[in-house]
Backbone as CSV, one residue per row, in Angstrom:
resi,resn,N_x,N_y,N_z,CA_x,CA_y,CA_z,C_x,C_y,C_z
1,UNK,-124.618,-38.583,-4.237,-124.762,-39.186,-5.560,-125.966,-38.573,-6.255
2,UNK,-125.964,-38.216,-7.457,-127.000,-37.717,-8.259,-127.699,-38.406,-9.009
3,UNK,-129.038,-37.811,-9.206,-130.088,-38.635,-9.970,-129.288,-39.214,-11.359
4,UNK,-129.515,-40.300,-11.913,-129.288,-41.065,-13.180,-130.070,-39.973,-14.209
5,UNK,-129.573,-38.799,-14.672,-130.546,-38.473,-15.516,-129.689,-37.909,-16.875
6,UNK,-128.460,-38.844,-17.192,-127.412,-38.447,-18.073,-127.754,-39.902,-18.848
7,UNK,-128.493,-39.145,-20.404,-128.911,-40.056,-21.468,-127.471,-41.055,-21.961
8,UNK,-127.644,-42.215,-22.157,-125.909,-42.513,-23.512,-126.341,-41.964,-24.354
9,UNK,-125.026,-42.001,-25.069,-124.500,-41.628,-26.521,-124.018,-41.985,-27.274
10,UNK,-123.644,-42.236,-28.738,-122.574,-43.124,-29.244,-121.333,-42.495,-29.176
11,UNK,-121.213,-41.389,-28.091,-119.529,-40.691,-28.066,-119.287,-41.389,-26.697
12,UNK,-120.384,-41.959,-25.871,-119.627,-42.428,-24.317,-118.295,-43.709,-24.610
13,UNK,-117.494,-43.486,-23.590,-116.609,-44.487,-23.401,-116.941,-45.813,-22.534
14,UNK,-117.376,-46.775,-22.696,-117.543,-47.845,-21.988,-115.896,-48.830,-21.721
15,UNK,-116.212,-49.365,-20.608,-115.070,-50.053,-20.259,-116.155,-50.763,-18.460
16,UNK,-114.968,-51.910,-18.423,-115.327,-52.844,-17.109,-114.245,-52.677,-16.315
17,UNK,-114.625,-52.483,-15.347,-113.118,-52.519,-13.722,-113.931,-53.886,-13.097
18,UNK,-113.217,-55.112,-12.598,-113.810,-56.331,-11.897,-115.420,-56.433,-12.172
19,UNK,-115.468,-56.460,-13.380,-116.784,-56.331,-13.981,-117.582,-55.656,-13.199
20,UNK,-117.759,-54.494,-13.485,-118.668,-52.993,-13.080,-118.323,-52.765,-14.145
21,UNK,-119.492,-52.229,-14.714,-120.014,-51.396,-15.887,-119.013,-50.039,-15.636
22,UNK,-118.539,-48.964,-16.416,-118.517,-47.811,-16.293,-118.574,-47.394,-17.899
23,UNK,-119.285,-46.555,-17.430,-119.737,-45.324,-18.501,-119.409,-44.052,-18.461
24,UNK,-118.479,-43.800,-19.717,-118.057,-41.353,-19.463,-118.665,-41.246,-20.601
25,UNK,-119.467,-40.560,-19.810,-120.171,-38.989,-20.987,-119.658,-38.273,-21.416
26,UNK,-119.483,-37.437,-22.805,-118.394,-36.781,-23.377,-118.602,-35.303,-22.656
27,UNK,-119.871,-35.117,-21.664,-120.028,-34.112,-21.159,-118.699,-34.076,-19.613
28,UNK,-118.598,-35.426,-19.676,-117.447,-35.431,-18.259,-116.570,-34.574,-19.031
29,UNK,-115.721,-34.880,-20.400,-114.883,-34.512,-20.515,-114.869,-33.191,-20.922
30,UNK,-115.949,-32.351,-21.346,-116.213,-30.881,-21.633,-116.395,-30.143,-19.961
31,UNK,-116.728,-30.739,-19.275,-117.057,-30.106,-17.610,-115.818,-29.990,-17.242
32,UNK,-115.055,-31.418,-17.137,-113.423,-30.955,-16.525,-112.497,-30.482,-17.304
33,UNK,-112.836,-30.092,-18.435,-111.709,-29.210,-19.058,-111.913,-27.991,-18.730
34,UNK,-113.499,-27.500,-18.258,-113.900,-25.970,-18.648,-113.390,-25.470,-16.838
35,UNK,-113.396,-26.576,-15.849,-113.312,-26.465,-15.231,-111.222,-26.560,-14.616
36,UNK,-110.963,-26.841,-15.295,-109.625,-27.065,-15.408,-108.755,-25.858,-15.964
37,UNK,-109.464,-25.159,-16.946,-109.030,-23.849,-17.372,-107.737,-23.125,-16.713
38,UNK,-108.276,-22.991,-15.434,-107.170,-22.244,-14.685,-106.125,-22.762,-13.923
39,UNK,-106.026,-24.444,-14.221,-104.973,-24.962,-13.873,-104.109,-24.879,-15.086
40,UNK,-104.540,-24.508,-16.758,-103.383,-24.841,-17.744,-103.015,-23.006,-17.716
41,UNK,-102.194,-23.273,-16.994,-101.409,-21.372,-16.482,-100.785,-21.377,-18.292
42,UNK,-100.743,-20.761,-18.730,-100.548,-19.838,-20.036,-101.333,-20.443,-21.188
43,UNK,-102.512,-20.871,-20.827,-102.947,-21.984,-21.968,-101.753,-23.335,-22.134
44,UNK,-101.419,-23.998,-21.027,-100.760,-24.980,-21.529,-101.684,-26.021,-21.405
45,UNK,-101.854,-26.640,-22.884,-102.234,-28.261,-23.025,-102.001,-28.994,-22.150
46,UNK,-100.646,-29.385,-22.052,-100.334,-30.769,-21.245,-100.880,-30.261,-19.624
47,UNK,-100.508,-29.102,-19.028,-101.079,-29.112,-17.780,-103.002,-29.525,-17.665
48,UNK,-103.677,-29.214,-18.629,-104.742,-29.114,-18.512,-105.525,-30.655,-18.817
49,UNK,-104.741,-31.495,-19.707,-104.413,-32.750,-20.243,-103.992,-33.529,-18.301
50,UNK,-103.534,-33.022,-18.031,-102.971,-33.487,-16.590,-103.954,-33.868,-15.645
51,UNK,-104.904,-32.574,-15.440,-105.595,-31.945,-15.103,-106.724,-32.898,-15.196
52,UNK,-107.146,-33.122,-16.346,-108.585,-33.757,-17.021,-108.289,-35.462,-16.170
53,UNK,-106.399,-35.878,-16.515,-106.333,-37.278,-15.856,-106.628,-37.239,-14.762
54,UNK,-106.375,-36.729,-13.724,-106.152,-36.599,-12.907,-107.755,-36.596,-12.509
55,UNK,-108.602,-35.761,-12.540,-109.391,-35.536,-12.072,-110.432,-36.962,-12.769
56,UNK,-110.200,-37.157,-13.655,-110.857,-38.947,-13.776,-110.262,-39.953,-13.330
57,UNK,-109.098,-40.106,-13.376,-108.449,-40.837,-12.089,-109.327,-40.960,-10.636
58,UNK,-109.309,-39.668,-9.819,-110.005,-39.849,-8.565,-111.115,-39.958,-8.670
59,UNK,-111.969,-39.470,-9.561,-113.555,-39.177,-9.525,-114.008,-41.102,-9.775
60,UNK,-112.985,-41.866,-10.271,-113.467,-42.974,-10.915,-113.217,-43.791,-9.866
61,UNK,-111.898,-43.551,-9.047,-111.736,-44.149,-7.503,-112.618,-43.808,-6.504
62,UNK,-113.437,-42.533,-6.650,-114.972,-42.758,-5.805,-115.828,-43.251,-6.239
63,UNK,-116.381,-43.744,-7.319,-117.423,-44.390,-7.589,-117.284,-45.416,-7.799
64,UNK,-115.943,-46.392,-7.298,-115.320,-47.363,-7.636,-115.882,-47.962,-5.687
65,UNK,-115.454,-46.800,-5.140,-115.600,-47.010,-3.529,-116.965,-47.289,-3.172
66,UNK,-117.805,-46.438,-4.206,-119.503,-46.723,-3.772,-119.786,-48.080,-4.413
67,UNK,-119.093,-48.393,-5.529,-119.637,-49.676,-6.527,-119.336,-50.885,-5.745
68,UNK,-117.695,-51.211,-4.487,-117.767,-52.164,-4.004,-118.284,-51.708,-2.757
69,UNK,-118.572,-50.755,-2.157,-119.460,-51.454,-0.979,-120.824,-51.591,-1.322
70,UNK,-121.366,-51.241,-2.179,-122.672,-52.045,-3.161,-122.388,-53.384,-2.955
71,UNK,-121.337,-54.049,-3.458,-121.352,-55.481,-4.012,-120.786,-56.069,-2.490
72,UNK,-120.349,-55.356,-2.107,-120.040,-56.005,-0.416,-121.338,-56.060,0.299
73,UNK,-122.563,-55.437,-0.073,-124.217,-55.738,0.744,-124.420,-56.401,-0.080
74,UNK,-123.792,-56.970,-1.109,-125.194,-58.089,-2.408,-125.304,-57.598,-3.316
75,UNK,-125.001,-56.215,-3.653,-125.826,-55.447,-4.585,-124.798,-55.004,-5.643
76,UNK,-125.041,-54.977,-7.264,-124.208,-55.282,-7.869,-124.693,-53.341,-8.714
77,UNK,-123.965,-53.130,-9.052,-124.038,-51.758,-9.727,-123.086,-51.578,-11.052
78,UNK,-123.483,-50.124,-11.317,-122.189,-49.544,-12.665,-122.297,-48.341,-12.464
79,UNK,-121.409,-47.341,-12.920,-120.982,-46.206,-12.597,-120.905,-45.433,-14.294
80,UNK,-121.538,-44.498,-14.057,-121.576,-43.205,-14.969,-121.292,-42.113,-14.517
81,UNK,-120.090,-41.552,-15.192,-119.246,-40.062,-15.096,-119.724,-39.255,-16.275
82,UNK,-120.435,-38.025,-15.942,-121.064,-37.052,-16.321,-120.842,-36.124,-15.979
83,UNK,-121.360,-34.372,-16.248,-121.172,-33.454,-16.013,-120.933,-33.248,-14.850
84,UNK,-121.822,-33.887,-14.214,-121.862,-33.051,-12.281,-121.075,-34.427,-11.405
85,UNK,-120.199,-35.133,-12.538,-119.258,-35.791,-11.497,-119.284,-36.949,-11.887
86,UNK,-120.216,-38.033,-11.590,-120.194,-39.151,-11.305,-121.208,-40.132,-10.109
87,UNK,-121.322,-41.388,-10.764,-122.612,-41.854,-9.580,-122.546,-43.425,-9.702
88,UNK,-122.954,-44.234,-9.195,-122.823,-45.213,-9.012,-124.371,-45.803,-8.671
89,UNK,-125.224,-46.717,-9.754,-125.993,-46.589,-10.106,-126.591,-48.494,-9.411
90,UNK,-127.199,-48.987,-8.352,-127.064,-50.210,-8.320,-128.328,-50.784,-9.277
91,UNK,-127.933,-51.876,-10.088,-128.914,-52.808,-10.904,-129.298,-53.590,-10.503
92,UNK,-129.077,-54.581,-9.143,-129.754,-55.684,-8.885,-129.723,-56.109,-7.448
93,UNK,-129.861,-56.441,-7.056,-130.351,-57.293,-5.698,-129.456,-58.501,-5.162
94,UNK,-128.784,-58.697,-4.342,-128.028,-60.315,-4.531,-128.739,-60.683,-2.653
95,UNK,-128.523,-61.789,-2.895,-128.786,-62.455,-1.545,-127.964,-61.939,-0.320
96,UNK,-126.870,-61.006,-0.637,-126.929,-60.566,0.694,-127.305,-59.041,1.631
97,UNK,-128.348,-58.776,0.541,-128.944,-57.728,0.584,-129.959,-57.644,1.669
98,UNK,-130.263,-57.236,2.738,-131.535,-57.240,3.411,-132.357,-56.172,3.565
99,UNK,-133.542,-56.547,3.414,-134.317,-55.595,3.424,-135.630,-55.066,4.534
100,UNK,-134.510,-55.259,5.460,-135.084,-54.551,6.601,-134.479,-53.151,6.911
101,UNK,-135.755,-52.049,7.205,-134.937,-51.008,7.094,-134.093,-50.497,8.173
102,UNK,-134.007,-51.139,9.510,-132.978,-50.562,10.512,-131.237,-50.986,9.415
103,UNK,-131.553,-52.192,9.191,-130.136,-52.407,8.536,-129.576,-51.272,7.254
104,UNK,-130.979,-51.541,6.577,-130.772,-50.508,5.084,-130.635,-49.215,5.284
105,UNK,-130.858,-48.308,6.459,-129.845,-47.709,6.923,-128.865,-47.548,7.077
106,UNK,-127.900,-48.885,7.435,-126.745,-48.548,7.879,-125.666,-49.068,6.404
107,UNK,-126.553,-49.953,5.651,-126.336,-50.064,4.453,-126.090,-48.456,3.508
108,UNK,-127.181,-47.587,3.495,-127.050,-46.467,2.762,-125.870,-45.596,3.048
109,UNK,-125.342,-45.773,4.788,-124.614,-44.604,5.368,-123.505,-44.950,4.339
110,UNK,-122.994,-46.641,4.903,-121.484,-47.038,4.656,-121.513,-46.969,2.764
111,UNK,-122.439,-47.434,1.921,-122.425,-47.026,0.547,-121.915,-45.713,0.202
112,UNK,-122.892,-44.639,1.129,-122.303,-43.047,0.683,-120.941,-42.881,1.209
113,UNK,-120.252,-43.475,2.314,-119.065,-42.895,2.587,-117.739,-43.266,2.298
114,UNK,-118.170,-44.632,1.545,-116.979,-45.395,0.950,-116.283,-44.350,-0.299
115,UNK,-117.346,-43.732,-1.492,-116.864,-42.797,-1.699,-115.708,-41.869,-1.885
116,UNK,-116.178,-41.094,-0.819,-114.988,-39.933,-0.239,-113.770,-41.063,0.531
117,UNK,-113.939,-42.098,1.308,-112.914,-42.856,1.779,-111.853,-43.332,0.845
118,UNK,-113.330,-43.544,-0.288,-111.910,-44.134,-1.145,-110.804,-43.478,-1.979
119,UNK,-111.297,-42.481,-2.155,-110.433,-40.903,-2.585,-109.236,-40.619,-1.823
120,UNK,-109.425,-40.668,0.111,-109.065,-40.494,1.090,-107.706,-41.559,1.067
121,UNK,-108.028,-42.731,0.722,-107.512,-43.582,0.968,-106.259,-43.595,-0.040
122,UNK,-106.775,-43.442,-1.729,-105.887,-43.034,-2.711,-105.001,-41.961,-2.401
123,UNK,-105.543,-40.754,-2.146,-104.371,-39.947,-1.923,-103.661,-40.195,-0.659
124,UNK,-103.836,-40.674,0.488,-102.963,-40.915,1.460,-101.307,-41.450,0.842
125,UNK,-102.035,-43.187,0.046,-101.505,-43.870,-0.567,-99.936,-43.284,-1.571
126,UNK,-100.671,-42.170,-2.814,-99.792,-41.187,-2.937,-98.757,-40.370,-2.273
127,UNK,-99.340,-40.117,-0.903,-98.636,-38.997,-0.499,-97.392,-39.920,0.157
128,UNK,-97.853,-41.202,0.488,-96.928,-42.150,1.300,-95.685,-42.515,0.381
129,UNK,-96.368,-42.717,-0.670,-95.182,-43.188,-1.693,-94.194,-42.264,-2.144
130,UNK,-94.920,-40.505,-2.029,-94.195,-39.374,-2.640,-93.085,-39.681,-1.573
131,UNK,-93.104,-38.779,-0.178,-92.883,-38.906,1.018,-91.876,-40.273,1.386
132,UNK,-91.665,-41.394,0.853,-90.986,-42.590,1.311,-89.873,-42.232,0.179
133,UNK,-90.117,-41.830,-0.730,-88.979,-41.314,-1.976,-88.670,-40.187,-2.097
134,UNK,-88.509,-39.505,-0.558,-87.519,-38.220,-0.151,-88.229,-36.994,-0.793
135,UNK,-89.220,-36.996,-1.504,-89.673,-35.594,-2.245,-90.624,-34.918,-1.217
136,UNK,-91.447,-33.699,-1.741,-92.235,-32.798,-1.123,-93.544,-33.225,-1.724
137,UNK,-94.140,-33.686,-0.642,-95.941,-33.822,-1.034,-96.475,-32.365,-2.008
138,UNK,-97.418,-32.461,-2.959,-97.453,-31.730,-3.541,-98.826,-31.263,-3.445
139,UNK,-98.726,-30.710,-1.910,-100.356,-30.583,-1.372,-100.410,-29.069,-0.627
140,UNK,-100.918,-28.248,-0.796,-101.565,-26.891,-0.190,-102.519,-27.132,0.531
141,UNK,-102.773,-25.856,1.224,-104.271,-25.407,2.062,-103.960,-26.062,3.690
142,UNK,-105.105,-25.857,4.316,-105.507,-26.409,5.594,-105.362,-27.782,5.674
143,UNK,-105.072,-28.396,4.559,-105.076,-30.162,5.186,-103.584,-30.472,5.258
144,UNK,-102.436,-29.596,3.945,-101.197,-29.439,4.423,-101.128,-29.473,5.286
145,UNK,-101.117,-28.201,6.138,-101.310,-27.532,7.387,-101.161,-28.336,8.690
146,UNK,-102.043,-28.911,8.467,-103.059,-29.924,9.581,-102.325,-31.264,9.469
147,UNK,-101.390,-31.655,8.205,-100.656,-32.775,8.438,-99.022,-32.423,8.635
148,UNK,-98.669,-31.456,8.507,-97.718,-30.516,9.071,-96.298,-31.427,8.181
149,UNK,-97.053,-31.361,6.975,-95.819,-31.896,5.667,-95.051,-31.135,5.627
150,UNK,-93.521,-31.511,5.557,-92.331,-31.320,4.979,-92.302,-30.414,3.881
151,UNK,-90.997,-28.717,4.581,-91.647,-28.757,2.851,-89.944,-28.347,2.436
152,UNK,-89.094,-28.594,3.207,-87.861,-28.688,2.722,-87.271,-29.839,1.931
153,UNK,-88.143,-30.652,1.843,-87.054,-31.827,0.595,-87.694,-31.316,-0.655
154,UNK,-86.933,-31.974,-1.757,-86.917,-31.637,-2.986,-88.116,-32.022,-3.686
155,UNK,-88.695,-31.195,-4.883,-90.003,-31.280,-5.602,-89.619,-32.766,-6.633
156,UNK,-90.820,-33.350,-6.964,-90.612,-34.234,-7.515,-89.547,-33.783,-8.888
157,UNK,-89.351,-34.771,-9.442,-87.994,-34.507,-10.615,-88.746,-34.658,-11.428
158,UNK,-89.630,-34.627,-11.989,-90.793,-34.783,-13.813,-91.550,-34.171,-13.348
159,UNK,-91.796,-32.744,-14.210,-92.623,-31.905,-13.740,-93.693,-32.352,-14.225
160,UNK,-94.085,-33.250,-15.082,-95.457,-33.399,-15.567,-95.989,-34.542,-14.010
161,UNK,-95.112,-35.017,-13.822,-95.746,-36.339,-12.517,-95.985,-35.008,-11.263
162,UNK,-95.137,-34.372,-11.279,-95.424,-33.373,-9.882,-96.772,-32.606,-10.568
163,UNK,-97.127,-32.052,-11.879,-98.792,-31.389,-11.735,-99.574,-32.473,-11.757
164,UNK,-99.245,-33.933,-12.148,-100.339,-34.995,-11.831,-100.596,-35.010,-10.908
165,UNK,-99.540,-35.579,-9.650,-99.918,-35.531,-8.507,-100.356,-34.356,-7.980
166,UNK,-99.978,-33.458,-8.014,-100.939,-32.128,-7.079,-102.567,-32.025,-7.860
167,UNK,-102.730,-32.466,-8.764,-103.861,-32.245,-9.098,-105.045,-33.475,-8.338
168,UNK,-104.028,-34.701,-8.241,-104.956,-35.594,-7.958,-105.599,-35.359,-6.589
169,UNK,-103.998,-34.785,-5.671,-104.619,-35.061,-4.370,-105.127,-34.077,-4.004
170,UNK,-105.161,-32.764,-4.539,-106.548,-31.397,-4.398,-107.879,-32.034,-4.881
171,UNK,-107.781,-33.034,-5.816,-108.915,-33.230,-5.765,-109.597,-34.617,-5.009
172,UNK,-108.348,-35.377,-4.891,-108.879,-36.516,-3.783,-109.430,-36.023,-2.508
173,UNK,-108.444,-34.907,-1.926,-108.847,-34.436,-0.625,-109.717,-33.629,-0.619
174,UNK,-109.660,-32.353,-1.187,-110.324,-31.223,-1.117,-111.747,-31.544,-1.381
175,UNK,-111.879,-32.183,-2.921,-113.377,-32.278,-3.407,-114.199,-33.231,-2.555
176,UNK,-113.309,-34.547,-1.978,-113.496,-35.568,-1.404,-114.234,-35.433,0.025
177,UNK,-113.691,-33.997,0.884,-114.136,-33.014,1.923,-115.609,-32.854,1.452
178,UNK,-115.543,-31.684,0.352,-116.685,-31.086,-0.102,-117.722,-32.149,-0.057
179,UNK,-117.522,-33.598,-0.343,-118.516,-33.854,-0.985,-118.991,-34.979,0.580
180,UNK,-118.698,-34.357,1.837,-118.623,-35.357,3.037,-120.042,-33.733,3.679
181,UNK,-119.681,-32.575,2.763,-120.932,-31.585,4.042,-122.029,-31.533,3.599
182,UNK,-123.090,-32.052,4.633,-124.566,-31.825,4.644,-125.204,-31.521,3.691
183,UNK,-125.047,-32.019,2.346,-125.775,-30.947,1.603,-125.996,-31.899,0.502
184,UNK,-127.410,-32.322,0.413,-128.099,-33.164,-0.841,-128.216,-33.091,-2.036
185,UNK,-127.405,-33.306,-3.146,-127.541,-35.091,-2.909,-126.009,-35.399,-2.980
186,UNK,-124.958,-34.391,-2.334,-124.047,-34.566,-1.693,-123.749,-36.079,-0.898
187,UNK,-122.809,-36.809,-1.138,-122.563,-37.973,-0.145,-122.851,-37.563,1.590
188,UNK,-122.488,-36.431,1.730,-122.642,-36.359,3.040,-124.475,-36.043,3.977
189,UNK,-124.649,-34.928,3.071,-126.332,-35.105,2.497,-126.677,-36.500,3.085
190,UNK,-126.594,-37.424,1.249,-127.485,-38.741,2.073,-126.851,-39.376,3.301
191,UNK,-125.976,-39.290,3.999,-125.292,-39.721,5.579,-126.233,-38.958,6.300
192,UNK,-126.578,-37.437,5.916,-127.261,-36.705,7.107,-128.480,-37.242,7.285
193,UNK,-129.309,-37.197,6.228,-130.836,-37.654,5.760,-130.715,-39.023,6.721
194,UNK,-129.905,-39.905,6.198,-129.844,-41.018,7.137,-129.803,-41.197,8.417
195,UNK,-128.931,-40.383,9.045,-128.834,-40.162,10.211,-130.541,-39.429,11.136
196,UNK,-130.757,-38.690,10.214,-132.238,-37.917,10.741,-133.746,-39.072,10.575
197,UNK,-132.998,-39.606,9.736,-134.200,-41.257,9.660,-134.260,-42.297,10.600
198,UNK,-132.767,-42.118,11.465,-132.515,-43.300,11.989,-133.077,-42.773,14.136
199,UNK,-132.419,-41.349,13.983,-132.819,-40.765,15.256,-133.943,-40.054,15.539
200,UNK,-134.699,-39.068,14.127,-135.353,-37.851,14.283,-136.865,-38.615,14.176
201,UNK,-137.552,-38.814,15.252,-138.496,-39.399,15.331,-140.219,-38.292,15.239
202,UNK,-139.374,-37.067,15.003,-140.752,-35.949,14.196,-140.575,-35.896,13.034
203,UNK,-139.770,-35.217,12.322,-139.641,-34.630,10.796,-138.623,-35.007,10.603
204,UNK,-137.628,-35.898,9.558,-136.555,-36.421,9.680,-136.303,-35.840,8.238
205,UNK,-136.707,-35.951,7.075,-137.054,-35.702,6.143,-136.481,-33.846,6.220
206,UNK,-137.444,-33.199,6.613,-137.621,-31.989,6.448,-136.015,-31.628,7.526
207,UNK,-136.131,-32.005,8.616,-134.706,-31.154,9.120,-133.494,-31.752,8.525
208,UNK,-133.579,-32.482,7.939,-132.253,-32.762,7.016,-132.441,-32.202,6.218
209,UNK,-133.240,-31.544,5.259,-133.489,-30.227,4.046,-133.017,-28.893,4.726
210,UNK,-133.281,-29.141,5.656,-133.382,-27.757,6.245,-132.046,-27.540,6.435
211,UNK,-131.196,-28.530,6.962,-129.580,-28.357,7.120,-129.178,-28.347,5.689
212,UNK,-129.297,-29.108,4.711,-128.854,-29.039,3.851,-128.975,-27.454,3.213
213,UNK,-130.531,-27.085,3.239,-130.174,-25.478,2.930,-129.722,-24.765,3.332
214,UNK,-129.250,-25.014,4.774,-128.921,-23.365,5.014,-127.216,-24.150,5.147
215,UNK,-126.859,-24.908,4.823,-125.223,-24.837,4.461,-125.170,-24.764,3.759
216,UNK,-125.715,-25.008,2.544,-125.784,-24.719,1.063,-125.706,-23.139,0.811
217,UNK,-126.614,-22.713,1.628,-127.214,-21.351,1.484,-126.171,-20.570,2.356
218,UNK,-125.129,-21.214,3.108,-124.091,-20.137,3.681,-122.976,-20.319,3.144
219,UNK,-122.564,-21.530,2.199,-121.338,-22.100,1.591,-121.497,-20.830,0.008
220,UNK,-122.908,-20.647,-0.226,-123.581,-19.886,-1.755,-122.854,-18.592,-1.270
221,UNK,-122.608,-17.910,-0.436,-122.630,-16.736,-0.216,-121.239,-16.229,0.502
222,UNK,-120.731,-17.613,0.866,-118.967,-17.733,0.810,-118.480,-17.144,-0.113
223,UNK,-118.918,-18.196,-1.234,-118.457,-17.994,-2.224,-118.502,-17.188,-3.230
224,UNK,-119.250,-16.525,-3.025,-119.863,-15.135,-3.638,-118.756,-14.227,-3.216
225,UNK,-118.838,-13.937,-2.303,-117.939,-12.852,-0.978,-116.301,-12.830,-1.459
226,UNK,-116.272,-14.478,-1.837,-114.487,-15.048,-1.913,-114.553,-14.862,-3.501
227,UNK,-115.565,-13.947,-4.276,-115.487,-14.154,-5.940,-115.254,-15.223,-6.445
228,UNK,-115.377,-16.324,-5.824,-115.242,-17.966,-6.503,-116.780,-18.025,-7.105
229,UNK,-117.397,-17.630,-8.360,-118.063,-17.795,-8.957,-118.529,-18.745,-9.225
230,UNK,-117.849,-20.100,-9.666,-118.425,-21.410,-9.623,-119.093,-22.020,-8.372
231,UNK,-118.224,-21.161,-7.721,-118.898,-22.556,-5.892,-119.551,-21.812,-5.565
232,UNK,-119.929,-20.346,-5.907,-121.056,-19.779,-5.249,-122.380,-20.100,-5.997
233,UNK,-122.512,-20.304,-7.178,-123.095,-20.617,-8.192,-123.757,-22.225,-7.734
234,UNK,-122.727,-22.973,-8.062,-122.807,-24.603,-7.647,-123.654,-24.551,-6.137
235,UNK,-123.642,-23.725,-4.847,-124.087,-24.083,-3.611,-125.472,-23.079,-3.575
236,UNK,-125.311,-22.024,-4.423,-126.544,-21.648,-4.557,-127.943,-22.434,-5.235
237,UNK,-127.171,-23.105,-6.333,-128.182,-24.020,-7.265,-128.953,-25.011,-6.036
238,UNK,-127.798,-25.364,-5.174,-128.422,-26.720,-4.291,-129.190,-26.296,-3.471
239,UNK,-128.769,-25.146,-3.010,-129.556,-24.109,-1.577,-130.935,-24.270,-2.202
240,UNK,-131.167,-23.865,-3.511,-132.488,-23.173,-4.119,-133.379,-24.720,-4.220
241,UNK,-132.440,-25.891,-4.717,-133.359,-27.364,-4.929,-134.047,-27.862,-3.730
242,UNK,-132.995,-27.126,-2.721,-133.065,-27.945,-1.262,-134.276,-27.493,-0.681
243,UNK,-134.340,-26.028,-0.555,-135.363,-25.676,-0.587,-136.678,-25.785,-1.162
244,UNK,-136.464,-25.658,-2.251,-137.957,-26.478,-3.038,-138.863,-27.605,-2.459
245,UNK,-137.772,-28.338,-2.487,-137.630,-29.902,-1.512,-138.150,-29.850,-0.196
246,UNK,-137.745,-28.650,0.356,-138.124,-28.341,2.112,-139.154,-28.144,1.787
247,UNK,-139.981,-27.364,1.130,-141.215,-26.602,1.004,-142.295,-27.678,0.633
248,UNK,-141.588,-28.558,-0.599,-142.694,-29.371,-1.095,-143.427,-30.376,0.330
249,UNK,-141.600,-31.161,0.960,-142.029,-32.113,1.960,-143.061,-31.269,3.287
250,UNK,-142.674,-30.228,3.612,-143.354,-29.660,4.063,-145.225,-29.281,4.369
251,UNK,-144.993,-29.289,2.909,-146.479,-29.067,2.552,-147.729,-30.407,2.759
252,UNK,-146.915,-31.605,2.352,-147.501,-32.531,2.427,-147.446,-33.802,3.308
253,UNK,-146.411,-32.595,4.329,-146.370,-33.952,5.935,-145.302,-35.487,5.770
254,UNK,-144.636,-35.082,4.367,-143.983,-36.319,4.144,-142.982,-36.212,5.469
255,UNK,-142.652,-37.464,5.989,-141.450,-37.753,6.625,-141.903,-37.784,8.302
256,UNK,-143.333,-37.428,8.890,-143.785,-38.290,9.349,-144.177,-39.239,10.208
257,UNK,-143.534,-39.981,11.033,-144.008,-41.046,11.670,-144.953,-41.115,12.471
């Protein structure tokens, strides 16, 4: 989850899900279009229109996942979708919050991983329903693969519902993955950090930077190699923060005990 540092506007969209605040920045909707580009194959609108749902659809079902296990510890939050995604922001305190930190540990893990679960959980959901109504999951890559889907029954019959769905669940699964590895302020990041707080009784702080950079810093150079310009770009930016971060905590013994 990323720092709160996306100002309002009078162009944001406000709306309530079981009363949670949510807030989109008109920058959400300029990021996933620019980023969507190469899903509208000949410049088509509606695919890219698909594209944009789709990808606020899931992004809003993860921060939907962090907002109730917030309110499942006490803690009541709202969610703002912005350029770099989305975050889930808690405002208050409720009585069943404790604030002891062996617990608030295990509080932070299950907050960050509800998340990606709940993404996980949505597209399963999808694929069950595609799949129970005789069609072909509309899923590629290694997680296909690995669930060893069908690919002789028939494609969905509305081609606009078959690029919805493939868009959702590349990005339920795929991004939902991405956002589970080591790498701050990655969901999986704060799980690691946590984890190094809860066991690493020298530097807990610093060797969780340190993982975070150098996967950052080998994911940067993947992607470089694979000409995916954005993700080499995107894991380089984090490699370079992470580092900063390593160097600063470093310098000044934070982390400790």
């Amino acid at each position: 989850m990323f720092q709160d540092s996306e100002a309002s506007s009078p162009y944001d969209v406000n709306f309530h899900i079981s009363g949670i605040p949510i807030r989109v920045s008109p920058w959400f909707w300029l990021s996933t279009v620019l980023l969507g580009m190469g899903a509208s194959e000949g410049g088509d609108p509606q695919r890219l229109l698909l594209w944009v749902a789709a990808c606020f659809a899931s992004i809003l079902i993860h921060e939907l996942g962090h907002a109730l296990a917030f309110r499942w510890h006490g803690v009541e939050s709202r969610i703002v979708l912005y350029q770099f995604g989305g975050l889930a922001v808690p405002t208050g305190l409720g009585a069943g919050w404790n604030s002891r930190r062996s617990l608030s540990r295990s509080y932070a893990i299950t907050v960050s991983a509800a998340g990606p679960l709940a993404q996980f959980a949505a597209a399963a959901a999808l694929m069950a329903g595609i799949h129970a109504s005789g069609f072909t999951i509309p899923l590629d890559g290694f997680v296909a693969q690995w669930l060893r889907l069908p690919r002789d029954l028939p494609s969905l019959a509305s081609p606009k519902l078959h690029d919805f769905s493939a868009f959702f669940l590349y990005v339920s699964v795929y991004w939902g993955l991405l956002n589970l590895l080591p790498v701050l302020p990655l969901d999986g990041g704060q799980i690691a950090r946590e984890i190094f707080l809860i066991f690493d009784r020298s530097k807990p702080i610093q060797h969780a930077l340190l993982l975070s950079t150098i996967t950052a810093g080998f994911l940067a150079v993947r992607g470089f190699l694979q000409n995916d310009m954005y993700f080499g770009m995107m894991f380089g930016m984090l490699a370079y923060s992470n580092f900063n971060a390593l160097q600063a905590h470093s310098g000044s013994g934070f982390g400790r005990r």
